[in-house]
VOBAPA-570322 format. One record per residue (C-alpha): residue in one letter; x, y, z. Coordinates in nm, 3 decimals. Layout:
ATOM residuo       x       y       z
ATOM       A       X       Y       Z
...
//
This chain:
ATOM residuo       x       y       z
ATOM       X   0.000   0.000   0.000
ATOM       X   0.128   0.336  -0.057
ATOM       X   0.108   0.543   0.227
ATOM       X   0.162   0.941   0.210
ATOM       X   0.315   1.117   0.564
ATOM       X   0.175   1.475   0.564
ATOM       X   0.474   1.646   0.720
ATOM       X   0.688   1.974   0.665
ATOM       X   1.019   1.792   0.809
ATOM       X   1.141   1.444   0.753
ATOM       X   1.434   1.434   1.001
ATOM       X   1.124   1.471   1.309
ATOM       X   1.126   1.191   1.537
ATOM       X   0.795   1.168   1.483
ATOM       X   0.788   1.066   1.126
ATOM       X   1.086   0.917   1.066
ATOM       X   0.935   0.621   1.314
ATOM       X   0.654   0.650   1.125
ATOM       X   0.787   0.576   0.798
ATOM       X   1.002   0.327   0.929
ATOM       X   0.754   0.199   1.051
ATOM       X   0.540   0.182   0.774
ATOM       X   0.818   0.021   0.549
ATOM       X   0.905  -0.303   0.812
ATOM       X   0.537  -0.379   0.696
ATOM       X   0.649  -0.317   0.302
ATOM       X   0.456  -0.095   0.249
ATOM       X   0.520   0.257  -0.003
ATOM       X   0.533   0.540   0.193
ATOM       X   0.642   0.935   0.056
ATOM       X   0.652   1.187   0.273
ATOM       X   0.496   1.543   0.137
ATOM       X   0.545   1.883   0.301
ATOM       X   0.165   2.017   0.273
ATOM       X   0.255   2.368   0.224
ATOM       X   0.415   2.197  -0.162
ATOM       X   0.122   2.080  -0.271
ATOM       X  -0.158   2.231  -0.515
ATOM       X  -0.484   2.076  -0.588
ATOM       X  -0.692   2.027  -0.928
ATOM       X  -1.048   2.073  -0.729
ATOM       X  -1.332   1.903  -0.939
ATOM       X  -1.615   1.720  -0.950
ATOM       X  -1.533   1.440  -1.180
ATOM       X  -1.119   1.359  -1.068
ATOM       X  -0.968   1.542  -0.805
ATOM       X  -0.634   1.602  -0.791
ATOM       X  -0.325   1.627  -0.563
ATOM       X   0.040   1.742  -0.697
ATOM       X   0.339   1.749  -0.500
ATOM       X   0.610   1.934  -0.696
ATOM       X   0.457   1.912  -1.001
ATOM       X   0.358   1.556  -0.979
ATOM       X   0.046   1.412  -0.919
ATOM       X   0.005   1.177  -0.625
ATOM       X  -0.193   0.883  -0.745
ATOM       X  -0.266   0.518  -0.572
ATOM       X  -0.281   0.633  -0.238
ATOM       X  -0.426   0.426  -0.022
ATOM       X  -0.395   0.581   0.327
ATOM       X  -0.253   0.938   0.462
ATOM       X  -0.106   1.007   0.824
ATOM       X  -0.158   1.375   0.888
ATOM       X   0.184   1.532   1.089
ATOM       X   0.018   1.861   1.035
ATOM       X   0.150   2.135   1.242
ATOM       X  -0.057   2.381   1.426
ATOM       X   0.069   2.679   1.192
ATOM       X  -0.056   2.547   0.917
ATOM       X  -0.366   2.399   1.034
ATOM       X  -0.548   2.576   0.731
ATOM       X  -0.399   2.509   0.413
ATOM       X  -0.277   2.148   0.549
ATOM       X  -0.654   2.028   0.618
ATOM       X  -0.780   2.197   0.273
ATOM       X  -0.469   1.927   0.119
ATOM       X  -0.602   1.638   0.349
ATOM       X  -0.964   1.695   0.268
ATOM       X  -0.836   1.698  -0.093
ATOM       X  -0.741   1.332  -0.024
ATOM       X  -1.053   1.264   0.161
ATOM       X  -1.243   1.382  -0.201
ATOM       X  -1.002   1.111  -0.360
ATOM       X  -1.153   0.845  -0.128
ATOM       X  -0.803   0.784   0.059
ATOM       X  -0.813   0.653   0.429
ATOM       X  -0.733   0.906   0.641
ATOM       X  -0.555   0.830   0.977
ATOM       X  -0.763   1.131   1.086
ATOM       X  -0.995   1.314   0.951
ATOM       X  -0.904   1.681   0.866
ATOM       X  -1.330   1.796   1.035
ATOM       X  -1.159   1.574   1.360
ATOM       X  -0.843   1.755   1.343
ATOM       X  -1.003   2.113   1.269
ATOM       X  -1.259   2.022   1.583
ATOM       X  -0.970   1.933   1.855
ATOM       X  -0.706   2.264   1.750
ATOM       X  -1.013   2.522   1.796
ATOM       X  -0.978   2.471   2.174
ATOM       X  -1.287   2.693   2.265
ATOM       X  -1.511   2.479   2.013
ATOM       X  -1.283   2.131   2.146
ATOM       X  -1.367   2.234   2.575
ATOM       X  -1.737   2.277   2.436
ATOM       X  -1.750   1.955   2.296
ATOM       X  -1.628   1.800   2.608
ATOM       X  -1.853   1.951   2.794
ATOM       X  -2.140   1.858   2.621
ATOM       X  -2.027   1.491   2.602
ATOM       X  -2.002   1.522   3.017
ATOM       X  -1.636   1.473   3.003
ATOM       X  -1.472   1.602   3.297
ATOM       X  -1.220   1.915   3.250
ATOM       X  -1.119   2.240   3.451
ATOM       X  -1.365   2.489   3.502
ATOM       X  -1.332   2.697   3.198
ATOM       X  -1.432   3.046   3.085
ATOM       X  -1.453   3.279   2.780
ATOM       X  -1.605   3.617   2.753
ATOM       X  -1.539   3.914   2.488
ATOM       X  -1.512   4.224   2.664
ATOM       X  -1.285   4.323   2.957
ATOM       X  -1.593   4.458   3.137
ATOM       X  -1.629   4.055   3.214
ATOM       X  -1.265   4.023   3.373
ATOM       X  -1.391   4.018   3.782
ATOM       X  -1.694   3.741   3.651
ATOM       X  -1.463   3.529   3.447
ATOM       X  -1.186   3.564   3.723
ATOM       X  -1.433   3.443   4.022
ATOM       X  -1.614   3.138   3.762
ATOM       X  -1.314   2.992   3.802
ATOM       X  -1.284   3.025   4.129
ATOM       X  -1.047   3.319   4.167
ATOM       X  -0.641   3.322   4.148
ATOM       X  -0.428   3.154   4.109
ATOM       X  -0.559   3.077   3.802
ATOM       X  -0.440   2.993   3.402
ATOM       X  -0.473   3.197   3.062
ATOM       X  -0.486   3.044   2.783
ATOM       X  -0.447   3.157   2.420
ATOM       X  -0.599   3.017   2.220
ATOM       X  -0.372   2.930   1.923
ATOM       X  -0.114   2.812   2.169
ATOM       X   0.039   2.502   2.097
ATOM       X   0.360   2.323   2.344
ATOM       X   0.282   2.526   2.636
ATOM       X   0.331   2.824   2.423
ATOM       X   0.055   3.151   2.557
ATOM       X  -0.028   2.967   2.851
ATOM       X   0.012   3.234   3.177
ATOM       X  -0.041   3.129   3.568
ATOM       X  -0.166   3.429   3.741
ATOM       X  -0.127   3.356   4.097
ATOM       X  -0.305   3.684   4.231
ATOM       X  -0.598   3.847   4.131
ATOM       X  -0.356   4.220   3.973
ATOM       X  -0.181   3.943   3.772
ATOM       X  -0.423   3.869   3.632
ATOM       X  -0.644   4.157   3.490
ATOM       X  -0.282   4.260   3.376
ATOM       X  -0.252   3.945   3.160
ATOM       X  -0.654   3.984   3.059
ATOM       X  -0.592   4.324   2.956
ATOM       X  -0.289   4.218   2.776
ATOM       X  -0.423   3.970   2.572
ATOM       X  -0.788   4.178   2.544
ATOM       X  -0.507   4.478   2.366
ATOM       X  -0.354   4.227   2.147
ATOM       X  -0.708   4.126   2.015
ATOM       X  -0.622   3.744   2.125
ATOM       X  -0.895   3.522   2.230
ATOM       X  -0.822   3.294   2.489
ATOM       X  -0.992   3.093   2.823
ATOM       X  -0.992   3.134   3.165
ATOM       X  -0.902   2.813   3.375
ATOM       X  -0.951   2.706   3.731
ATOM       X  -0.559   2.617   3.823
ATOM       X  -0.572   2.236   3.970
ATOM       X  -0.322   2.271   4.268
ATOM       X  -0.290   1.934   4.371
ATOM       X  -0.159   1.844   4.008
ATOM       X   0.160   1.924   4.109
ATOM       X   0.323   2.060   3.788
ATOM       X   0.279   1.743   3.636
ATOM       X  -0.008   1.548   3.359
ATOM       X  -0.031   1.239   3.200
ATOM       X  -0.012   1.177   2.861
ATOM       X  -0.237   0.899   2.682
ATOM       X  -0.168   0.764   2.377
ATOM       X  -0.537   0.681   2.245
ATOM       X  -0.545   0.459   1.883
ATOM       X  -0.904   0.349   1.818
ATOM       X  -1.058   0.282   2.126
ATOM       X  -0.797   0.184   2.346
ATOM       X  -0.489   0.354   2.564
ATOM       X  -0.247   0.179   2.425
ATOM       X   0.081   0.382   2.623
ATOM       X   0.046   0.624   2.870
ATOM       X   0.328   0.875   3.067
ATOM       X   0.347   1.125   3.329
ATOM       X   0.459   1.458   3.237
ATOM       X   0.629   1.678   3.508
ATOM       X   0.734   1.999   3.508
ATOM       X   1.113   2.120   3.609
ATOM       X   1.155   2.349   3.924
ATOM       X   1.035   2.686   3.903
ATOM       X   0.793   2.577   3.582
ATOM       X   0.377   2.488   3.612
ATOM       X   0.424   2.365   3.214
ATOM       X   0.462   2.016   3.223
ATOM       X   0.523   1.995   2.844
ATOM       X   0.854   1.808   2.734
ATOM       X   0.867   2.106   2.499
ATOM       X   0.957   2.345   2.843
ATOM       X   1.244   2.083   3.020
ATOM       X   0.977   1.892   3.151
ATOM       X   1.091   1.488   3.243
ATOM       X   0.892   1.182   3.177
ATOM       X   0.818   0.824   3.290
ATOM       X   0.599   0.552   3.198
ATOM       X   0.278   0.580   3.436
ATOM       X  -0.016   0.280   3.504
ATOM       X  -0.382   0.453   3.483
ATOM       X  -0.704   0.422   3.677
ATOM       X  -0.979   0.246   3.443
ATOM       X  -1.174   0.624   3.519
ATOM       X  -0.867   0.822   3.333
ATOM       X  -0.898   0.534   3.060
ATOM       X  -1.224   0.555   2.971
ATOM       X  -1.166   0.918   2.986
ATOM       X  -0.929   0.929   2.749
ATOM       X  -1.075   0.706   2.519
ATOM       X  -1.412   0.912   2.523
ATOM       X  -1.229   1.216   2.495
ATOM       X  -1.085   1.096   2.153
ATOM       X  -1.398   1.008   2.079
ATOM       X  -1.579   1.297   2.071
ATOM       X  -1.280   1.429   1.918
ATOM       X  -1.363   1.224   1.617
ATOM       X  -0.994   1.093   1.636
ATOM       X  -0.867   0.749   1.519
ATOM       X  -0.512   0.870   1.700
ATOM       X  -0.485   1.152   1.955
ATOM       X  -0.284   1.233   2.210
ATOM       X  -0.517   1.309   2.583
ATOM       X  -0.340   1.542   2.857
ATOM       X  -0.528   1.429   3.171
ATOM       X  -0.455   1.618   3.483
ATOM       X  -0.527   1.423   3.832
ATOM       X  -0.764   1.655   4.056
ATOM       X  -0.930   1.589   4.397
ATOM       X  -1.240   1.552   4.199
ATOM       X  -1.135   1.260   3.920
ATOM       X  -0.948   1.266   3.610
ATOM       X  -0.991   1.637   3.422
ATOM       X  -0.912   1.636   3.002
ATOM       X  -0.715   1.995   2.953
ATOM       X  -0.627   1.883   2.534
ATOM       X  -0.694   1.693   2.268
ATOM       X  -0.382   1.660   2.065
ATOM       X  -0.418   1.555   1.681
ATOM       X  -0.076   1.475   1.591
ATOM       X   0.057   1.361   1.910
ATOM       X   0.485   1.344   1.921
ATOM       X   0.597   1.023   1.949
ATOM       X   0.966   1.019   2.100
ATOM       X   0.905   1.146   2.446
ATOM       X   0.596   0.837   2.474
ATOM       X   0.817   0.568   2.301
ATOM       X   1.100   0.625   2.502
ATOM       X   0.921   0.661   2.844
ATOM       X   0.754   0.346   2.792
ATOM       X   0.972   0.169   2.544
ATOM       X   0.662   0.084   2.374
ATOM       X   0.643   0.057   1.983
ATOM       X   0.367   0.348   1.946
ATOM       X   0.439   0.407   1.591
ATOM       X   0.445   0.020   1.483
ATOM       X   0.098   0.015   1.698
ATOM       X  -0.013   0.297   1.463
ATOM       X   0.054   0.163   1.147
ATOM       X  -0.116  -0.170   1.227
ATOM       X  -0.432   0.017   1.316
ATOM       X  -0.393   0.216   0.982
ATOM       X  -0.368  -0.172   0.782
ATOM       X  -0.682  -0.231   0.975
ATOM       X  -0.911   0.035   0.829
ATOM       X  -0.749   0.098   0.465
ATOM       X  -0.737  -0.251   0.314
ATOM       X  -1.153  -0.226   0.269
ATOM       X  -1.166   0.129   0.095
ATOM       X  -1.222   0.150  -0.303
ATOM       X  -1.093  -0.121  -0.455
ATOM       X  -0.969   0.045  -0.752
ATOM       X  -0.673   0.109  -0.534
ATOM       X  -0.378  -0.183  -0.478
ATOM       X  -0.463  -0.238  -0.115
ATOM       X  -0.295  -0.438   0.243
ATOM       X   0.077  -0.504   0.246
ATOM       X   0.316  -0.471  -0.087
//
């Protein structure tokens, strides 16, 4: 099967054990930087080219799509989708979990536990949205942050009308989170393919640092979870609409609390804290759904 890695750098942990991956199990894999490609939109044969050639026989893509180009790489993967190619996920799934207002909404209305979030428009709001969430210390969020990046602990109530005004000058949108204290500095990671946790690690932050993200110096080790924080994670994903995703779970006084949905999840910090083939696990889950699609397409191994 020929398999196409949507990814702007090939020497990235992430896809190199992906492709690797993909070729112990023989099959074709190219990997195309998004931000390359131009599309022949139609109704009869749509078309993909990469460097002015057409990718043809695909049978299944793996998005790596960053979140700076979440646009124009989801308008290239829903140019496969039009193709009928299997999609790892879905670029509507992928769109859904990096809009993190529309993603905590979505959790919410599923019933899936998170931090007390809120959003409002106008400054006038700053003293309501502060005591929703239950007052300082509390955590600002932008939201196009990705890797820890734009997220602010305000530990008094000043700091934090400063950073609300801040942001409110900058015309940023972002939320207003209740900050979980007896986390610790620290999260787990879940590594959700289909409907199962399949690796899981505990992120924790270095002195000095609330950011748990590997990203920021943060360490981490392989971590056993409560059947609560997996069926957590797996429903998160879920309602995601993800076949792969990534689940930060923080561990609170009142149960397991979701604070992301990652789409294209890094591999090497999960891998080597549990020394568990994620990527091999990955592939064999993409085998699983591709081999039935269009069969006008050489499909399966080969």
């Amino acid at each position: 099967m020929k398999i196409v890695i949507l990814s702007r750098d090939a020497s990235l942990y992430s896809t190199g054990r992906l492709r690797e991956a993909a070729e112990a199990r023989e099959h074709e894999v190219q990997i195309v930087d998004p931000l390359y490609c131009y599309m022949d939109i139609t109704s009869h044969r749509p078309k993909i080219y990469y460097k002015n050639k057409e990718l043809e026989n695909v049978g299944a893509v793996i998005p790596r799509i960053g979140a700076s180009i979440t646009f124009y790489g989801n308008a290239v993967l829903r140019q496969f989708e039009m193709m009928g190619c299997y999609c790892l996920n879905e670029s509507v799934a992928i769109a859904r979990s990096r809009d993190k207002l529309r993603a905590h909404q979505i959790l919410s209305r599923k019933g899936i536990g998170m931090p007390v979030t809120g959003f409002a428009h106008s400054t006038l709001m700053t003293n309501e949205l502060i005591e929703l969430v239950g007052g300082a210390p509390l955590v600002i969020k932008l939201l196009e942050g990705t890797q820890g990046k734009g997220v602010v602990l305000a530990e008094t109530k000043k700091a934090a009308e400063s950073v609300i005004d801040a942001f409110r000058n900058l015309n940023a949108y972002f939320l207003v989170q209740e900050f979980i204290k007896e986390a610790a500095g620290s999260d787990i990671r879940c590594l959700v393919i289909g409907d199962k946790v399949v690796a899981s690690m505990i992120r924790k932050a270095k002195e000095g640092e609330f950011r748990s993200n590997l990203h920021r110096g943060g360490i981490a080790e392989k971590i056993k979870l409560t059947p609560e924080e997996r069926k957590t994670a797996t429903r998160a994903a879920k309602a995601m609409g993800l076949g792969v995703a990534g689940v930060d779970i923080l561990r609170s006084n009142h149960g397991p609390l979701v604070m992301e949905v990652n789409s294209s999840p890094g591999l090497e910090g999960i891998e080597k804290a549990t020394e568990k083939p994620v990527a091999d696990m990955i592939i064999h889950h993409l085998e699983k759904f591709a081999r039935p699609m269009s069969s006008n397409r050489t499909r399966g191994r080969g």
